[in-house]
C-alpha positions as CSV (number, residue, x, y, z in Angstrom):
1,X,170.2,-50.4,-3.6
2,X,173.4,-52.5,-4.8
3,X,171.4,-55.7,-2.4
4,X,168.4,-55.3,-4.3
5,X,170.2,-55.6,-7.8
6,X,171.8,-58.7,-6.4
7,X,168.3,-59.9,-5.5
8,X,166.9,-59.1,-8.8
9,X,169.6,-61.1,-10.8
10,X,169.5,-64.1,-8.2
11,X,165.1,-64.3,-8.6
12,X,165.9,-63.3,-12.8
13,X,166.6,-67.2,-13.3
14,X,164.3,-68.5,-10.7
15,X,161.3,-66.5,-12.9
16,X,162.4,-68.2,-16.7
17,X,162.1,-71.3,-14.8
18,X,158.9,-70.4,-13.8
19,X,157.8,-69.6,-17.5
20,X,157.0,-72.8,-18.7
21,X,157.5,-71.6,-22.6
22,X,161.0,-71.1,-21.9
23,X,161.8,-74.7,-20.1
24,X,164.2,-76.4,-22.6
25,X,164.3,-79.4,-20.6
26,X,159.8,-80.0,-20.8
27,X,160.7,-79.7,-24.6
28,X,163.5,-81.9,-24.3
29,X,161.7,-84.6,-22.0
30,X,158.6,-84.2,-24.7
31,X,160.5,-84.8,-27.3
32,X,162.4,-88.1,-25.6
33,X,159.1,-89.1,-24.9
34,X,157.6,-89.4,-28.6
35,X,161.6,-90.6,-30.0
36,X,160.6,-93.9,-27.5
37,X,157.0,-93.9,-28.2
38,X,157.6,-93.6,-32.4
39,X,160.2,-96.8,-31.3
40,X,157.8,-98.4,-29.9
41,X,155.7,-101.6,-30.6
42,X,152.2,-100.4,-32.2
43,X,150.3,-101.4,-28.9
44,X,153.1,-99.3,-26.9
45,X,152.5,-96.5,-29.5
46,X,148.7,-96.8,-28.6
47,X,148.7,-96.6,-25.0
48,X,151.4,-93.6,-25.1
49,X,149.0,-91.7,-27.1
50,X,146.4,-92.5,-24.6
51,X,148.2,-91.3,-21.7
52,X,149.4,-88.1,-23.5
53,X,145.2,-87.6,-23.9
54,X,144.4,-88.4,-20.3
55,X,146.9,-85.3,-19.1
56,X,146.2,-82.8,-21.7
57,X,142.3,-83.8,-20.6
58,X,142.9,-83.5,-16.8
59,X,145.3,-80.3,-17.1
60,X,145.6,-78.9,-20.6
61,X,148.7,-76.7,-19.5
62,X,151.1,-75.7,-22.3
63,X,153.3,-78.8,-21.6
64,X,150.4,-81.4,-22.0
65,X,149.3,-79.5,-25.4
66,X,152.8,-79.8,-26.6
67,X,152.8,-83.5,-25.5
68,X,149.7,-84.7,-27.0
69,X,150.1,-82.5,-30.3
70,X,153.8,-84.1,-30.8
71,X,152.4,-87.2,-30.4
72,X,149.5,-86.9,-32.5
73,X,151.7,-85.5,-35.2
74,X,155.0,-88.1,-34.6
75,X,153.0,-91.6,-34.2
76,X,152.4,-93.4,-37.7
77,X,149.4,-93.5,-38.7
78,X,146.5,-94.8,-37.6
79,X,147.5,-93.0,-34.5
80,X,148.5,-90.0,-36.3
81,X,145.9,-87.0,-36.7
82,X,147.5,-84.2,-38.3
83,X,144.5,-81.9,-38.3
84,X,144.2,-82.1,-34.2
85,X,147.9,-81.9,-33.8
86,X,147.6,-78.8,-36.0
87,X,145.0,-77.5,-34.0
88,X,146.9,-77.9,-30.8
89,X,149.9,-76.6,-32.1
90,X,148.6,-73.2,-33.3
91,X,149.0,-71.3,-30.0
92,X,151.7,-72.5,-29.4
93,X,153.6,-72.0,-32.4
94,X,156.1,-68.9,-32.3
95,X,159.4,-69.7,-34.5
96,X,160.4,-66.3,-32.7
97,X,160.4,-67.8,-29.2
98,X,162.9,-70.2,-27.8
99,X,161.7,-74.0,-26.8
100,X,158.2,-75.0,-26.6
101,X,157.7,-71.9,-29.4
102,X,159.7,-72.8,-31.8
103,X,159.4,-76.6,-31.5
104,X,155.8,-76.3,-31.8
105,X,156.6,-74.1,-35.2
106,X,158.6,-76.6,-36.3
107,X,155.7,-79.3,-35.8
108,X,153.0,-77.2,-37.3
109,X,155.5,-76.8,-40.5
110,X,155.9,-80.7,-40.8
111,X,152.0,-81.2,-40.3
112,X,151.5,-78.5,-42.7
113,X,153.6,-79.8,-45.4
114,X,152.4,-83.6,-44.9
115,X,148.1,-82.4,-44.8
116,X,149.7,-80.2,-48.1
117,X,151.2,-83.4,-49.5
118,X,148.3,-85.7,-48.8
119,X,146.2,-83.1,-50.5
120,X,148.7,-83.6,-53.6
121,X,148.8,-86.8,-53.8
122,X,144.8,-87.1,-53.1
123,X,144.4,-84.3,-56.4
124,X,147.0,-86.7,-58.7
125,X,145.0,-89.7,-57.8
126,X,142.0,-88.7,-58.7
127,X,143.4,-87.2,-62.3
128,X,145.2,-90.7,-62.4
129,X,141.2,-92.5,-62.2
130,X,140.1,-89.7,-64.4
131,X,143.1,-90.7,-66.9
132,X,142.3,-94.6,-66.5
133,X,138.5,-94.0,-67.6
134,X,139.2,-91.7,-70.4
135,X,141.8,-94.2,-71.5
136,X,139.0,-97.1,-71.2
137,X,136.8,-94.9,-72.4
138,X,138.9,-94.6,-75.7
139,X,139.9,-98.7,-75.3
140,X,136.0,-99.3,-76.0
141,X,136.0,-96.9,-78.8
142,X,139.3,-98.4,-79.9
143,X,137.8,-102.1,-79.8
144,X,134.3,-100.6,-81.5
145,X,136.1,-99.6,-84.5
146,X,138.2,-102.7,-84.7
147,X,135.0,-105.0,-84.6
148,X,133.3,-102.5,-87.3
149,X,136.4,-102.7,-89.6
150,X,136.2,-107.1,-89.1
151,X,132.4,-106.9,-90.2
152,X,133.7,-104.8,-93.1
153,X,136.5,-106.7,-94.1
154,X,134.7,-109.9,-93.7
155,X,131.8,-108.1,-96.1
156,X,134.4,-107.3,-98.4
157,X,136.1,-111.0,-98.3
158,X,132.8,-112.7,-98.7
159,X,131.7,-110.4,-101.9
160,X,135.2,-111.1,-103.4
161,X,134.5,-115.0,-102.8
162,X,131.4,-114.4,-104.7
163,X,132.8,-112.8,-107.8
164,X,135.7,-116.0,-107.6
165,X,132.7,-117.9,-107.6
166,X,130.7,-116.2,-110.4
167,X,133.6,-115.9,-112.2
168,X,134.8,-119.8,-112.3
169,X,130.9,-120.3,-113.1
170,X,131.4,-118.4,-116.4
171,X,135.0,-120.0,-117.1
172,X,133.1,-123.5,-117.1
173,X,130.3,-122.3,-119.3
174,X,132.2,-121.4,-121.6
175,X,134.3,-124.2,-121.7
């Protein structure tokens, strides 16, 4: 009975390494991988991102999901696709479990907040385009009134030039 205990704890850390979602050093050698690859030149960054495709195609095991989705969601853009990285992430995203879990919970947070930011950004630009017409807008309306008030005061200089004029006819006359 005591030998089979023994057993038991000796095949106990044989099994987690057997569990991929619990290998800290496939996280860690993922996680090398894109530090190089987002330290790489752009044709470098390109051709990382293509192998990372070609494995999770041929074998999409955990480790090639995490690989391709950390890629997708580390390289700059226009390599970077938040919404597939996202995607790839989700079942693999458990904050509650160690390595590959909580890595890929960490990831789908950044990817969330950055698709939540561009979304932002995307709703203040357009109320910036809406604010530049309206203001436009009110520069033509602006530059309307201005012209109308011209024709008026030009109306108005011209009919005073006219009673000068009238009025230095009559001063002579009745000289």
């Amino acid at each position: 009975m005591r030998w089979l205990a023994l057993a038991a704890l000796a095949v106990l850390p044989a099994c987690a390494l057997l569990n991929p979602q619990e290998s800290p050093s496939a996280v860690d050698a993922i996680v090398a991988e894109a530090l190089g690859a987002s330290r790489a030149p752009a044709s470098e960054q390109k051709a990382v991102l293509a192998r990372a495709q070609q494995k999770f195609i041929a074998d999409a095991s955990w480790e090639n999901r995490l690989r391709l989705a950390t890629m997708l969601a580390t390289l700059p853009a226009p390599l970077r696709d938040d919404a597939r990285a996202a995607e790839l992430l989700e079942p693999l995203a458990d904050a509650s479990s160690p390595g590959a879990g909580r890595f890929a919970a960490l990831l789908t947070s950044q990817v969330t907040e950055r698709q939540r930011l561009a979304r932002e950004l995307e709703r203040i630009r357009r109320e910036r385009e809406k604010a530049e017409a309206e203001h436009e807008r009110a520069d033509k309306e602006r530059d309307k009134r201005e012209e109308a008030l011209r024709q008026q005061l030009e109306a108005l200089r011209s009919i005073e030039r006219g009673i000068l004029e009238r009025e230095e006819r009559l001063r002579r006359k009745t000289k």
